[in-house]
C-alpha positions as CSV (number, residue, x, y, z in Angstrom):
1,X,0.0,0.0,0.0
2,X,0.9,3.9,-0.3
3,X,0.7,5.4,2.6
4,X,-0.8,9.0,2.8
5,X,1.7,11.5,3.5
6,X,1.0,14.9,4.7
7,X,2.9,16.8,7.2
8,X,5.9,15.3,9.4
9,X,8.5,14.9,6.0
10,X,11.8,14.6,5.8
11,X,13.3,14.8,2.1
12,X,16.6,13.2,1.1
13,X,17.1,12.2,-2.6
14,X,14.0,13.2,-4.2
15,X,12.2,10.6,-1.3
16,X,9.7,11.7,1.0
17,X,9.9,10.3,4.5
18,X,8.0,10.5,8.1
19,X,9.7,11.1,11.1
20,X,8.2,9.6,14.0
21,X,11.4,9.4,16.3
22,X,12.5,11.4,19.3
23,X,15.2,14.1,18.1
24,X,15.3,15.5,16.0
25,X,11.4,15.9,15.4
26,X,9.5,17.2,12.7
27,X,9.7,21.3,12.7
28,X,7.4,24.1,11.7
29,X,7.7,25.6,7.9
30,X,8.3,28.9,10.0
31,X,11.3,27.5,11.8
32,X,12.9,25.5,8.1
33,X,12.2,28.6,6.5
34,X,14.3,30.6,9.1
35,X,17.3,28.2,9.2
36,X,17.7,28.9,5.4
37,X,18.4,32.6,5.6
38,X,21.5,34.1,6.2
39,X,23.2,35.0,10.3
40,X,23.6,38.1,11.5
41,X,26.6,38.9,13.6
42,X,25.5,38.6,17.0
43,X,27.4,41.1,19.1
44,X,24.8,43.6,18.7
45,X,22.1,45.4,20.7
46,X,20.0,43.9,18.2
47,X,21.2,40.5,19.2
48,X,21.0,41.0,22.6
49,X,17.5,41.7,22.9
50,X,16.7,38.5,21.1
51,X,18.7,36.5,23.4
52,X,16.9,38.3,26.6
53,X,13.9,38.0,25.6
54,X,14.4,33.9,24.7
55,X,15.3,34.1,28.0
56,X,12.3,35.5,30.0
57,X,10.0,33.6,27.5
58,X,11.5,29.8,28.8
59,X,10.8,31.1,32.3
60,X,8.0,32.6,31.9
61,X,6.8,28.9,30.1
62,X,8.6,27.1,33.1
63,X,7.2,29.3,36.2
64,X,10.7,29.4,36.9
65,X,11.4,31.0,40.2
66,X,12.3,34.8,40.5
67,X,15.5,35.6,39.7
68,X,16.1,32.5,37.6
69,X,18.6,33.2,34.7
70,X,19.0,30.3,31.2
71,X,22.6,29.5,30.5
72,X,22.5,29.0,26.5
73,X,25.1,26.6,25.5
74,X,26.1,25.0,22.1
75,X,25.8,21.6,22.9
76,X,23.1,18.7,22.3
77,X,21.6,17.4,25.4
78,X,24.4,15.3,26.7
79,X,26.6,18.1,26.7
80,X,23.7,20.1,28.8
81,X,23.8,17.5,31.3
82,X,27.5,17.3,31.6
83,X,27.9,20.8,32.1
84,X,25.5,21.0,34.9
85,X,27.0,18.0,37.0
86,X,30.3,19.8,36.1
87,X,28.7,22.9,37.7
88,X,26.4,21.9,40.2
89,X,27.5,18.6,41.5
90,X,30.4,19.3,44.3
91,X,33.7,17.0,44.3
92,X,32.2,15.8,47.6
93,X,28.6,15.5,46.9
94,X,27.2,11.9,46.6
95,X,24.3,13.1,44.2
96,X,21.1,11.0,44.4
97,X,20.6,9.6,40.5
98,X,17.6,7.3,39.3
99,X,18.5,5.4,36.9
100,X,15.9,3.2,34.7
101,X,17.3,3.1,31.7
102,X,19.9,5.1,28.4
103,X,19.7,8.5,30.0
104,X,19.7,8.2,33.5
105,X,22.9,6.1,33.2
106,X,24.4,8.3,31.2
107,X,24.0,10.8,34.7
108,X,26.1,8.2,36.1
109,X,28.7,7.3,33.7
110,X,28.9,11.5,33.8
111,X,29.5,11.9,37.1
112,X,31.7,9.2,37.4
113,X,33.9,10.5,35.0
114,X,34.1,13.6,36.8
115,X,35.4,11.6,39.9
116,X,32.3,12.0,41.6
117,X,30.9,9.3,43.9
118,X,26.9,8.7,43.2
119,X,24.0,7.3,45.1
120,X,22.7,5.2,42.3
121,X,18.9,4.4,42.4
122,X,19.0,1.6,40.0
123,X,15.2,0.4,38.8
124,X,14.0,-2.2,36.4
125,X,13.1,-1.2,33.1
126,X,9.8,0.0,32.7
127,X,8.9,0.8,36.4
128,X,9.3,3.8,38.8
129,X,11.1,3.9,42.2
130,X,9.4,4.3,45.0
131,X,10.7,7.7,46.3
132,X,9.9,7.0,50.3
133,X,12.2,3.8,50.1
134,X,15.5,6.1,48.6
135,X,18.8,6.8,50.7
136,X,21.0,9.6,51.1
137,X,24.4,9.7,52.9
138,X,25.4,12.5,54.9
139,X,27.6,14.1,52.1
140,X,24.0,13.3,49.8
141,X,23.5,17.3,48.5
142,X,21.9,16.7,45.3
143,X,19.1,14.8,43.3
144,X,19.5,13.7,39.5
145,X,16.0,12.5,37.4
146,X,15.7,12.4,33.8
147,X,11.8,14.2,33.7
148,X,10.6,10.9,32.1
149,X,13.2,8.0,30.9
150,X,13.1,8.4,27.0
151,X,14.6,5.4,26.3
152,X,11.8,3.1,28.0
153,X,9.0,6.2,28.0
154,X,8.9,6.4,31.7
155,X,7.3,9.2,33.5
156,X,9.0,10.1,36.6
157,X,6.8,11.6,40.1
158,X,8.3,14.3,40.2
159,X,6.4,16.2,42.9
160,X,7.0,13.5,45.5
161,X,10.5,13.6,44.4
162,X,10.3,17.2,45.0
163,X,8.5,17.1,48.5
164,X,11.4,14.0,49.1
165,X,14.2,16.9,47.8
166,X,12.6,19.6,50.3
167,X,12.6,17.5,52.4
168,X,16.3,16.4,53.0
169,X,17.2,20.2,51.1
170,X,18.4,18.6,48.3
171,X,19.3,20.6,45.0
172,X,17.0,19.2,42.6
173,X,18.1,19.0,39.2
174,X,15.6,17.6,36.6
175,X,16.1,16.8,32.5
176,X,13.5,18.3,30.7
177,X,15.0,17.5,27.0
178,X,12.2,15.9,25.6
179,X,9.8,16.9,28.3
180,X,9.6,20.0,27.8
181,X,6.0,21.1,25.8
182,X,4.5,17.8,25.3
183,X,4.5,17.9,29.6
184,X,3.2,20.2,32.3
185,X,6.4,21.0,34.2
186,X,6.4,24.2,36.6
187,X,10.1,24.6,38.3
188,X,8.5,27.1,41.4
189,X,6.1,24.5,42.1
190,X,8.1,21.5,42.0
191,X,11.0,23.2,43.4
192,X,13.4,22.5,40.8
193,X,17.1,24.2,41.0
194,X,18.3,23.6,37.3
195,X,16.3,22.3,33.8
196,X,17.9,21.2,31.2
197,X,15.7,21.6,27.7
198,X,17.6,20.7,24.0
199,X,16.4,22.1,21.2
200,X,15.8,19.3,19.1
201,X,13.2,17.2,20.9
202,X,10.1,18.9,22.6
203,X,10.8,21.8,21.1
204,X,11.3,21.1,17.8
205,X,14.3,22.9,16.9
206,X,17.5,21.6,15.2
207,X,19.8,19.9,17.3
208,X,22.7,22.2,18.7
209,X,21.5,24.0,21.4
210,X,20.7,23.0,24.9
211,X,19.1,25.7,27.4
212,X,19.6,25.7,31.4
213,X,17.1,27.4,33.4
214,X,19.2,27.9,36.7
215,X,16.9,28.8,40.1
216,X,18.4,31.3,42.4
217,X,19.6,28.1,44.7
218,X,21.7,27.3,41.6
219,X,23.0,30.5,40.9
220,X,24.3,31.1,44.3
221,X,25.8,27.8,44.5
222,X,27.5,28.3,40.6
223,X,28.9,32.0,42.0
224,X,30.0,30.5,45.4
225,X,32.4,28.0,43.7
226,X,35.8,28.7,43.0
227,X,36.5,28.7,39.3
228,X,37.6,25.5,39.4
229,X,35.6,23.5,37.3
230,X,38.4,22.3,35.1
231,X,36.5,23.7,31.9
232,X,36.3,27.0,30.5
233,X,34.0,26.5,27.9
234,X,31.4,24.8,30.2
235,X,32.1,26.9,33.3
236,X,28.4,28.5,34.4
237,X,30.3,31.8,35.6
238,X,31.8,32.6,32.3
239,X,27.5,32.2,31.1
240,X,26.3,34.4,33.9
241,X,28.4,36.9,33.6
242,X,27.3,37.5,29.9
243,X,23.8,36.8,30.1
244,X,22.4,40.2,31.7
245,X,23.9,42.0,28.5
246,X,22.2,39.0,26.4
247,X,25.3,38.0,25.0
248,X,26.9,34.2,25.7
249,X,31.1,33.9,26.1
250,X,31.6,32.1,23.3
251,X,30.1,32.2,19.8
252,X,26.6,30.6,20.2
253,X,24.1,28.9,17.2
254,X,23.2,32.1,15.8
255,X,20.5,30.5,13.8
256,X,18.7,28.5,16.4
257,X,18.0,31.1,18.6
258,X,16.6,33.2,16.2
259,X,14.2,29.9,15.4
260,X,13.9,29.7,19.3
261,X,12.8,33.4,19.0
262,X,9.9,32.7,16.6
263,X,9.1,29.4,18.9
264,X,8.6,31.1,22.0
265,X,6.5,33.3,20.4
266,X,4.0,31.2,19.5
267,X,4.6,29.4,23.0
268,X,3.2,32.4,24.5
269,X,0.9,33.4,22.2
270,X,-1.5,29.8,22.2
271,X,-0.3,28.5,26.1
272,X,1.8,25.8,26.7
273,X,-1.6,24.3,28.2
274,X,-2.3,24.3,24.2
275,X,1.1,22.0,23.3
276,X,0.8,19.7,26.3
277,X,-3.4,18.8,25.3
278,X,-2.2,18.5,21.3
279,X,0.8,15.7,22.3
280,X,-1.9,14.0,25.2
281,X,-4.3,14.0,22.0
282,X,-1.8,12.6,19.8
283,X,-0.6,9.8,22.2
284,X,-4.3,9.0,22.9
285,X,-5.3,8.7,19.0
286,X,-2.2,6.3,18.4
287,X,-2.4,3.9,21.8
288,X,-6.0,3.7,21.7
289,X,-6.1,2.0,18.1
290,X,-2.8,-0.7,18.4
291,X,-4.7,-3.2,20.6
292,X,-5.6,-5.2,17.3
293,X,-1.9,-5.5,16.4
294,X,0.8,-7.8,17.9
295,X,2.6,-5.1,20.3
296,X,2.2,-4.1,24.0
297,X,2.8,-0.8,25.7
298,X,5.6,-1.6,27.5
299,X,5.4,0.4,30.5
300,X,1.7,1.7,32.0
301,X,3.8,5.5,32.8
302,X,4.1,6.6,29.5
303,X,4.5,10.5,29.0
304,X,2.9,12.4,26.3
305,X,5.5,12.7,24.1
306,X,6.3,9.1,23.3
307,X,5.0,5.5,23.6
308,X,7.4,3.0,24.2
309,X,6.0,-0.6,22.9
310,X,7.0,-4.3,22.3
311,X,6.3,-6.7,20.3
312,X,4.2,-9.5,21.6
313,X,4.5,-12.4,18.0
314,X,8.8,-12.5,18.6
315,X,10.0,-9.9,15.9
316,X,13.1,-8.3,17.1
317,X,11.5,-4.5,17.8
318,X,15.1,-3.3,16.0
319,X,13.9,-5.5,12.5
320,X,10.5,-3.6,13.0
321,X,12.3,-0.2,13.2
322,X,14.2,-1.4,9.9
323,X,11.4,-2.4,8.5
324,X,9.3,0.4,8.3
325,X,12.0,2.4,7.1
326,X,12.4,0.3,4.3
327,X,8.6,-0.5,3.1
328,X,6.7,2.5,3.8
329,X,9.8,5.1,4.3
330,X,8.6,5.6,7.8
331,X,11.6,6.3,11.0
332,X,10.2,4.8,14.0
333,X,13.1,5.4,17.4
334,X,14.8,2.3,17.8
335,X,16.3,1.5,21.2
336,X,20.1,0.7,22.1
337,X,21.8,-2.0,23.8
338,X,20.0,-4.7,25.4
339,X,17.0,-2.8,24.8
340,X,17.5,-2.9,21.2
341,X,15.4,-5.8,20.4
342,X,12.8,-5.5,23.0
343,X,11.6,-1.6,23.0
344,X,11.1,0.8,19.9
345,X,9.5,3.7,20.6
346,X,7.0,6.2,18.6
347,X,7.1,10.1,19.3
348,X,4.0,12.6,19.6
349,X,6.8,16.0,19.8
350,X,6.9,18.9,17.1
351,X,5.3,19.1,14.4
352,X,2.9,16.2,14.1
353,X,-0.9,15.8,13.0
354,X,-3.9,13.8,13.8
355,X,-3.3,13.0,10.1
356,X,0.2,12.0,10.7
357,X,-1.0,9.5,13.1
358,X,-3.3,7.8,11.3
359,X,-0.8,7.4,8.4
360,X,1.0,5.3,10.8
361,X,-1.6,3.3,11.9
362,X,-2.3,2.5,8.6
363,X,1.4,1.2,8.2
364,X,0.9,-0.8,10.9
365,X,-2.5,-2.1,9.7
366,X,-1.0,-3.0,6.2
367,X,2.2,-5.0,8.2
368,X,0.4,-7.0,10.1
369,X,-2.2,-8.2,7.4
């Protein structure tokens, strides 16, 4: 069969192709359009004003805490999260991490790298911890959570761990990367002391760019640090200082925050309330029309912005990936590792339509006939 193709394309040699995985997602004509015009130089008034006003527009989406300031860096999300344990997590700090799958072991194998000693909250795949049951140590100062666990489409409590951070004063530092618009998530409610957001998942940007909303607690701990981080390009201070002139150290992606400006824009102008119903809707339409085919959701904590499946007849979830690609030019997110032939995952971020979805169901109708 031919399946209908409207919106979600990717074009590569003449072929036409839908993009169903988790970064890069499908983006906006507005935003393609702006990536193909020419930079301006950025040290300029003109410049500046763009980059402050990208930055009271995340916090303002975030109900980040007053005083909060973003630390734009030119990085993809790993290099986001990096710079914050770099940053945030003390030589002597045995950070609390949870880890249930790609990304929250790749906290770990971060801060292990950095010579830090972590309090590890390993969980099986698929499940959530139970927060009462988790352990500091005395020299315990900080807690680690990827928002939701993209690579097995967990969705992390994150107001008991918030209430379980205030309660032992814990700095609470939460990834956001592909959280971020398709989630509610409100940093002076929950507390939280640093979000990390990329550009290229929930909000539909290219990859290059990962944003850092630091909380007050944050700052002061950033500013009360010797300057000894060991880095100069990733040192918070060097970002801080620079940021109330809305200028960065070093030479940011021009172009993506210029497509940031225009995304924020329309952010404020329809409500994040508006992006977070629109990915629930599209997660709804795709889940609630698979029970016929041989696949199982494979956790029941799924966020809005992905569902996280396996199949249920003994196909290796990586052949499905390949399969699709190859038969109806359609990418579905494979896994890694020993997940890689047990969990694929579908997306519901950027720039997706009812129509989209139903184009995929009808992929999946056609394979398994």
């Amino acid at each position: 069969m031919t399946v209908w193709l409207r919106t979600n394309i990717l074009k590569k040699n003449n072929d036409t192709f839908m993009n169903f995985t988790v970064g890069p997602v499908p983006m906006d004509q507005e935003i393609l359009d702006i990536g193909s015009e020419q930079l301006p130089y950025f040290r300029t008034e003109y410049f500046s004003k763009i980059v402050l006003q990208c930055q009271q527009k995340l916090l303002d989406s975030v109900n980040a805490p007053l005083n909060s300031k973003v630390i734009f860096l030119v990085s993809s999300g790993t290099g986001g999260m990096e710079a914050v344990c770099l940053n945030l997590i003390s030589i002597d700090d045995e950070p609390v991490i949870i880890n249930g799958g790609g990304f929250g072991e790749r906290f770990v194998n971060i801060c292990t790298r950095q010579g830090k000693k972590v309090n590890e909250v390993k969980i099986p795949y698929g499940k959530r911890p139970d927060v009462s049951k988790i352990k500091i140590t005395e020299k315990t100062k900080s807690f680690i959570v990827n928002g939701h666990e993209t690579s097995t489409g967990v969705l992390y409590q994150l107001d008991e761990m918030a209430e379980y951070c205030l309660h032992n004063n814990l700095m609470y530092i939460v990834d956001a990367i592909s959280l971020y618009t398709t989630d509610p998530i409100d940093m002076s409610a929950l507390s939280i002391d640093a979000l990390i957001i990329g550009s290229q998942k929930g909000i539909a940007l290219p990859p290059g760019m990962t944003f850092i909303i630091l909380s007050p607690k944050a700052i002061d701990h950033v500013r009360n640090r010797s300057r000894t981080t060991g880095s100069l390009y990733l040192d918070f201070n060097e970002y801080l200082d620079n940021i109330d002139r809305g200028q960065t150290p070093f030479t940011p992606s021009v172009g993506i925050i210029l497509q940031l400006y225009s995304q924020l824009n329309k952010f404020e102008k329809n409500g994040m309330d508006f992006y977070h119903r629109k990915a629930s809707n599209l997660a709804s339409l795709f889940r609630n029309n698979i029970s016929t085919f041989p696949l199982e959701l494979f956790t029941k904590y799924m966020p809005n912005a992905l569902t996280a499946l396996t199949t249920t007849n003994g196909e290796s979830a990586s052949d499905l990936v390949n399969n699709f690609i190859t038969r109806y030019k359609i990418y579905l997110n494979p896994n890694g590792s020993e997940l890689s032939d047990k969990v694929f995952r579908v997306s519901h971020m950027g720039n997706q339509s009812e129509d989209d979805v139903r184009s995929l169901l009808s992929a999946f109708e056609d394979y398994y006939r």
